[in-house]
VEXTOR-335494 format. One record per residue: residue number from 1; x, y, z of N, C-alpha, C in turn; residue in three letters. Coordinates in steps of 0.05 Angstrom, whole numbers. Layout:
// VEXTOR-335494
  nr    n.X    n.Y    n.Z   ca.X   ca.Y   ca.Z    c.X    c.Y    c.Z rest
 NUM      X      Y      Z      X      Y      Z      X      Y      Z  ala
...
END
This chain:
// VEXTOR-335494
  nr    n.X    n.Y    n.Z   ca.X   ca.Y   ca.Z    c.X    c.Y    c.Z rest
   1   -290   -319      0   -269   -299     -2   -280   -272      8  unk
   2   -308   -270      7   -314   -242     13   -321   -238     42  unk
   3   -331   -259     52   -330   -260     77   -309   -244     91  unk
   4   -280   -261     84   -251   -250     88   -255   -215     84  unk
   5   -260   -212     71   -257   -179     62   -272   -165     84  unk
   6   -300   -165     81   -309   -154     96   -299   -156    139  unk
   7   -295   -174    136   -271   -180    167   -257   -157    166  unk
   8   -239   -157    137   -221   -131    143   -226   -109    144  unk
   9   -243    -94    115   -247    -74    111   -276    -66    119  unk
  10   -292    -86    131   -323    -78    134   -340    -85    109  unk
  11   -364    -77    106   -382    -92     94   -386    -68     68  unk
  12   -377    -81     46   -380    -61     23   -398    -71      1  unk
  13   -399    -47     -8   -426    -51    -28   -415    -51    -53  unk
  14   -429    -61    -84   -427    -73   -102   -433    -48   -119  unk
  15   -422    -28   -137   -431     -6   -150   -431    -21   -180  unk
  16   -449    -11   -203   -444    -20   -229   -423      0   -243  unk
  17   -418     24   -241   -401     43   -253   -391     48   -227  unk
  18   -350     53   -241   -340     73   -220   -334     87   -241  unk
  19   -325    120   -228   -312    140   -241   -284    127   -243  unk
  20   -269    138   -270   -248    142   -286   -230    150   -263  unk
  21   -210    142   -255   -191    156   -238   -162    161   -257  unk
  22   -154    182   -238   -123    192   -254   -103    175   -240  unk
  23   -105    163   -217    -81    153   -212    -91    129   -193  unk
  24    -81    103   -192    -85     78   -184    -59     76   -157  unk
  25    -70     77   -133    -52     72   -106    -59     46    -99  unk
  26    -34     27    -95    -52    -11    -84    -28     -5    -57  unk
  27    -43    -12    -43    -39    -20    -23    -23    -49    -12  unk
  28     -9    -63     -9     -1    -93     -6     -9   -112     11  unk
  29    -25   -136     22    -20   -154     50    -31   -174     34  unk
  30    -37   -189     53    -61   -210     54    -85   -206     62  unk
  31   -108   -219     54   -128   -218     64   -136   -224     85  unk
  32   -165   -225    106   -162   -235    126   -155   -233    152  unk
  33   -168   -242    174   -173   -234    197   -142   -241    210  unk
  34   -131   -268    202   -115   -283    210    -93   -262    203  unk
  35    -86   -246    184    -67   -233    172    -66   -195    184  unk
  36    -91   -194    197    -94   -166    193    -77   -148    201  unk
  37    -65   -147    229    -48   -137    247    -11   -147    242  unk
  38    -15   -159    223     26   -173    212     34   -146    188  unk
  39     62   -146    195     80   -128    189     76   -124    157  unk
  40     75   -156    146     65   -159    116     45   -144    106  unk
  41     32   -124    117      2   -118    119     -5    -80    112  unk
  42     27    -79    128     25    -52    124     16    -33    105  unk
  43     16    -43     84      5    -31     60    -25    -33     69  unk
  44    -43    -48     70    -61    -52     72    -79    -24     92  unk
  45    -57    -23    113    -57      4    134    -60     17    123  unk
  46    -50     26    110    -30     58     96    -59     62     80  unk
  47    -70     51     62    -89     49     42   -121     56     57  unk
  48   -124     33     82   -143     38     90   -144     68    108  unk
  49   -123     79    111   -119    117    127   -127    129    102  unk
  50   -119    126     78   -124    142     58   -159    148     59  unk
  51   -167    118     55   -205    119     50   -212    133     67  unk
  52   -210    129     97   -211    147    120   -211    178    117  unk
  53   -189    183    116   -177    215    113   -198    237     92  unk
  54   -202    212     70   -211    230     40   -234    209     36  unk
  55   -252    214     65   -285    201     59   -295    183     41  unk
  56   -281    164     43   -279    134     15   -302    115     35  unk
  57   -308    102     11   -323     78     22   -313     66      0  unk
  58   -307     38     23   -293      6      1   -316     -2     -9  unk
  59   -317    -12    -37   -332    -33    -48   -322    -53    -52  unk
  60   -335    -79    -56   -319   -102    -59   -324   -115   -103  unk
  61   -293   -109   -110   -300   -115   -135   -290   -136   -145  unk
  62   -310   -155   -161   -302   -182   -160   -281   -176   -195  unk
  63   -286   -165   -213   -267   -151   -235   -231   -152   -225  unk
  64   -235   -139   -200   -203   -134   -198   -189   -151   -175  unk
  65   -212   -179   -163   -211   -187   -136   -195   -164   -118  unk
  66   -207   -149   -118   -197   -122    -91   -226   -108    -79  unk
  67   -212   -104    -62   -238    -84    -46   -221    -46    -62  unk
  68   -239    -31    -60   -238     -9    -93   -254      8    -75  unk
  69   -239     36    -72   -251     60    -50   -246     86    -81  unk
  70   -259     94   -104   -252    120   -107   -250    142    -90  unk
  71   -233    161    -89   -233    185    -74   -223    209    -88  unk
  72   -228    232    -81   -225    259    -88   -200    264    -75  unk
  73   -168    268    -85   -153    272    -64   -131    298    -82  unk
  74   -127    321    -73   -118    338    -73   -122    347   -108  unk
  75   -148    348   -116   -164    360   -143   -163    341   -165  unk
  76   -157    311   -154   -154    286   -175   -174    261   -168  unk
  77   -179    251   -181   -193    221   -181   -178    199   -168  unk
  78   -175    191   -151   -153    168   -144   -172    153   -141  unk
  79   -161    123   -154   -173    100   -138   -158     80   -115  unk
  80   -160     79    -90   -155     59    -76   -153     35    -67  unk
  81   -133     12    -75   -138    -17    -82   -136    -31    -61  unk
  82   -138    -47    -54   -127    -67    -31   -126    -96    -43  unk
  83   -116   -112    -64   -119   -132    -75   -130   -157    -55  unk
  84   -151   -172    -55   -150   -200    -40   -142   -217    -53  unk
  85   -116   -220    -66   -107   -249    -86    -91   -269    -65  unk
  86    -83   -252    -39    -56   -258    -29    -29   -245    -34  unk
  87    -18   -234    -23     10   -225    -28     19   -232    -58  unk
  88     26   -260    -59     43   -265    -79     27   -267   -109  unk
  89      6   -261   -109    -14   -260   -139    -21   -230   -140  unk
  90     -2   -207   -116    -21   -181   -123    -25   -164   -152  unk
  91     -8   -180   -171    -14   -173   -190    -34   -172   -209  unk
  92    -47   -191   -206    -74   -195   -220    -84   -172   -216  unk
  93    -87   -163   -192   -112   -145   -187   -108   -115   -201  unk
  94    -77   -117   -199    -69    -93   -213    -63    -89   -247  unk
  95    -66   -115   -254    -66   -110   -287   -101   -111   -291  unk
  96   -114   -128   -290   -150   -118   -282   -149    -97   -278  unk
  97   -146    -75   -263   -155    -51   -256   -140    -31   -289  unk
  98   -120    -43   -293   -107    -23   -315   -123    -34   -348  unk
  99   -129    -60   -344   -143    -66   -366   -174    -52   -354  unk
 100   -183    -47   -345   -207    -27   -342   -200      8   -339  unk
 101   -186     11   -334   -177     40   -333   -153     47   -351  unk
 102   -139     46   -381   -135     44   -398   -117     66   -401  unk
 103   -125     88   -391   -118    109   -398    -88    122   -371  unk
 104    -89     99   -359    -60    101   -332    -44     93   -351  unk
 105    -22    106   -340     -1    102   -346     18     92   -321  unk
 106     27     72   -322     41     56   -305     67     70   -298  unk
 107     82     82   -306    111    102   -295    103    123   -278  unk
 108     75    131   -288     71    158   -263     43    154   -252  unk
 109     21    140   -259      5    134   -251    -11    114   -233  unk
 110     14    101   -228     11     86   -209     30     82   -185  unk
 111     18     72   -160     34     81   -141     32     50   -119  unk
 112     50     40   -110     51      9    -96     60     16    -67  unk
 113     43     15    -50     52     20    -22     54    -12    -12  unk
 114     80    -33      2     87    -48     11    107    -52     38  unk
 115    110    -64     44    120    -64     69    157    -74     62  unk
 116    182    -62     78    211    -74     69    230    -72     96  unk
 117    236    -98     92    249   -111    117    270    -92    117  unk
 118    279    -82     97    307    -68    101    318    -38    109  unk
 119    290    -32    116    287      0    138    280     -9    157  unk
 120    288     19    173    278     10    203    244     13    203  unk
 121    244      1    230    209      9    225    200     37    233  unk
 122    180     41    212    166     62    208    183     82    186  unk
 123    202     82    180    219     97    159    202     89    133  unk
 124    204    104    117    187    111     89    220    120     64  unk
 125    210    103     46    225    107     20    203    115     -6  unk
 126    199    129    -17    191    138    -46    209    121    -75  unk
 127    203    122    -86    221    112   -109    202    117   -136  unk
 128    216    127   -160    203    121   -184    205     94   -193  unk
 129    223     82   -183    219     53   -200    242     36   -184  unk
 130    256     13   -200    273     -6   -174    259    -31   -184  unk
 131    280    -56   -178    268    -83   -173    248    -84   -141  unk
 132    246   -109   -148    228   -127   -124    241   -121    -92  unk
 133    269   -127    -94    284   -124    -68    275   -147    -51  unk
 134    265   -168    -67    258   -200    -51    233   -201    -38  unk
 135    214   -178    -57    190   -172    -41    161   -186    -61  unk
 136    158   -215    -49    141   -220    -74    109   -206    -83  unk
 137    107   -190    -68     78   -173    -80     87   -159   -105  unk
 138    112   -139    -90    115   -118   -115    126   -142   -138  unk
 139    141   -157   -134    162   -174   -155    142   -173   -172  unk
 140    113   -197   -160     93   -204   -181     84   -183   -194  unk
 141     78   -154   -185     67   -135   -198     88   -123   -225  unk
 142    110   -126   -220    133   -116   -239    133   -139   -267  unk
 143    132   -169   -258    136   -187   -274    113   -179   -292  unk
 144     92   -178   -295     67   -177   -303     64   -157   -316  unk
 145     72   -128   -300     87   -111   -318    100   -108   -350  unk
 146    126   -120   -326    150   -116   -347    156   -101   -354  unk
 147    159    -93   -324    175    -60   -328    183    -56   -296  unk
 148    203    -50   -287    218    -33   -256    205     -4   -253  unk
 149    193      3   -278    188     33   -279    156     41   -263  unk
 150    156     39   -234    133     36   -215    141     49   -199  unk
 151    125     76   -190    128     96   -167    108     74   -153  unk
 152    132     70   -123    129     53    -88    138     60    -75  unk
 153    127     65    -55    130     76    -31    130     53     -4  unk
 154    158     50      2    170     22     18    170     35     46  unk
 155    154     10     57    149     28     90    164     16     99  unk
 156    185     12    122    197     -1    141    196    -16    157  unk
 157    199    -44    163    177    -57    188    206    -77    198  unk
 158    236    -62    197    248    -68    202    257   -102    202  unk
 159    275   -119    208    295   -148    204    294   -159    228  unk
 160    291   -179    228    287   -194    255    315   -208    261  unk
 161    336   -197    239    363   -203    243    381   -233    234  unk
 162    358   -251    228    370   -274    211    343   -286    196  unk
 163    362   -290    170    347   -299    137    325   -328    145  unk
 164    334   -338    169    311   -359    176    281   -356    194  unk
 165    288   -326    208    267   -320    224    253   -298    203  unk
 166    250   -297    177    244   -271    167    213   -283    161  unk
 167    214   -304    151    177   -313    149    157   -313    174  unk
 168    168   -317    190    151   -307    216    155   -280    226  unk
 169    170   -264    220    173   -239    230    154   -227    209  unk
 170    151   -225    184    132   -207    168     93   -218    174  unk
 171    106   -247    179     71   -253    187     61   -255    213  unk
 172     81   -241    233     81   -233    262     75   -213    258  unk
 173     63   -202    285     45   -176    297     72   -152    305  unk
 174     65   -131    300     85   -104    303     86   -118    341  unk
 175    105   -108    351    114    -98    379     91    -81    395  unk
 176     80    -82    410     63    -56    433     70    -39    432  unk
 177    104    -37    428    110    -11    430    104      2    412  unk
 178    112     -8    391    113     -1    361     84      4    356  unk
 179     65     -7    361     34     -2    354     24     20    373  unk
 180     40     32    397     26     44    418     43     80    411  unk
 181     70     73    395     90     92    391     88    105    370  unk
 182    102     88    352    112     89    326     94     91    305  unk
 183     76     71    296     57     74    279     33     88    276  unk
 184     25     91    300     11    121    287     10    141    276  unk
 185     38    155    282     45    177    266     62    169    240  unk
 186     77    154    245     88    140    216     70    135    193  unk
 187     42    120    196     24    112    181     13    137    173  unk
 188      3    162    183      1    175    168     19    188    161  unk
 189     41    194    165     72    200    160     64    186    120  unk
 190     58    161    126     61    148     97     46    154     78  unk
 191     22    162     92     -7    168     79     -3    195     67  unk
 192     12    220     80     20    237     83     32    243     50  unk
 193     50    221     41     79    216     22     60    208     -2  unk
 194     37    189      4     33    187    -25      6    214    -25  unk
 195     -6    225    -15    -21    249    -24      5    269    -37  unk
 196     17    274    -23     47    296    -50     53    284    -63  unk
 197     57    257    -69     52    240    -98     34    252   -120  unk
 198      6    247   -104    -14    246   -121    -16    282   -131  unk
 199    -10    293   -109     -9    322   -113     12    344   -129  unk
 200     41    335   -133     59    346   -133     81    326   -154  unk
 201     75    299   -150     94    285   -160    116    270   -144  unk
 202    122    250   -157    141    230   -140    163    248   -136  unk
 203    182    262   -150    206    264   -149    206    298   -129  unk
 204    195    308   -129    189    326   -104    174    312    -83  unk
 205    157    300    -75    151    282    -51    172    269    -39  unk
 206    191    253    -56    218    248    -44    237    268    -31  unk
 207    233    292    -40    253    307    -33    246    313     -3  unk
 208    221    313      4    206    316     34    210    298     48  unk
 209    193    276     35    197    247     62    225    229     60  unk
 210    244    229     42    257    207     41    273    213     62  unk
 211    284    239     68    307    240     91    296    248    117  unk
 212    273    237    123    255    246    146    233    228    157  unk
 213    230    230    191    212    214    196    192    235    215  unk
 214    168    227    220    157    240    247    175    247    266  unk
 215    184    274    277    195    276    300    185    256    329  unk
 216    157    255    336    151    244    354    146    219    355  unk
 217    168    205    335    175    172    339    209    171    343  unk
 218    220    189    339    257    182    332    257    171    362  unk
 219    279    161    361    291    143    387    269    134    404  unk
 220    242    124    397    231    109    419    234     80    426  unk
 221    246     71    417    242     49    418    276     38    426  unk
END
């Protein structure tokens, strides 16, 4: 399994203590070389710009099966998740991390970046809470829960236009264009949405990104 990880995120190291974080961001995909570049994955993106941006280094923690980046991000502790369970088990990794960090609170302290067929691509939604919307990462994370009450931030990776082509379209590769256009600025467009999360709060971060995209993606495509 770790092999897989390090494919994705590079070769991380094994810490015995992490610092206490204020707020838990997971990221969504699959693990894996075979998965890295599919629409399903996006979360996985979004998470690894964060470590990037705010000088993280992934560790690989066998506690939460996730690769685990603390970072310093706008005068708070965040920790950054990337679960390796697979999509549809990302829950595990995220009740592990809350049974070690005790003191989150799941309504405002945590934050689920995933990927949703039902925006266009690259468009960004905020939400304090909401069902699954037929999305089995978050579903599993809510069930386990037992609670809708989860600030996520739903990135767009747009519908391939019929209910039979949708399992190959999320585990298909974005478009050229879309990887040469669109997602660059979108991704941190996203990265962008959950730092005024972490900074400001969900319900003012919405008021910024939900009716807005990067100017220098509208109509390219």
């Amino acid at each position: 399994m770790f092999r897989r990880i390090r494919d994705l995120f590079g070769r991380g190291n094994r810490e015995p203590a992490l610092p206490v974080p204020s707020i838990l961001v997971v990221g969504l995909g699959n693990p894996g070389p075979k998965f890295l570049d599919t629409r399903h994955n996006i979360g996985f993106r979004v998470i690894q710009t964060l470590v990037e941006r705010n000088c993280g280094d992934w560790i690989e923690d066998r506690d939460t099966q996730s690769m685990l980046s603390i970072v310093e991000m706008a005068g708070t502790t965040v920790a950054l998740m990337a679960p390796q369970t697979f999509m549809n088990l990302s829950g595990e990794s995220v009740i592990a991390a809350l049974a070690r960090w005790t003191s989150l609170d799941t309504t405002t302290d945590l934050i689920v970046v995933y990927d949703d067929l039902d925006l266009p691509t690259g468009r960004i939604r905020l939400r304090p809470n909401g069902g699954a919307g037929g999305h089995n990462g978050i579903g599993d994370i809510l069930e386990r829960l037992d609670s809708k009450d989860v600030v996520r931030l739903r990135f767009g990776i747009g519908h391939p236009g019929a209910s039979g082509a949708v399992l190959d379209w999320v585990l298909g590769p974005f478009s050229e264009a879309e990887e040469e256009r669109v997602l660059p600025a979108t991704i941190d467009w996203a990265a962008d949405a959950v730092e005024a999360v972490v900074a400001s709060g969900v319900r003012e971060a919405m008021s910024r990104f939900n009716a807005a995209r990067p100017m220098d993606t509208d109509n390219v495509l």
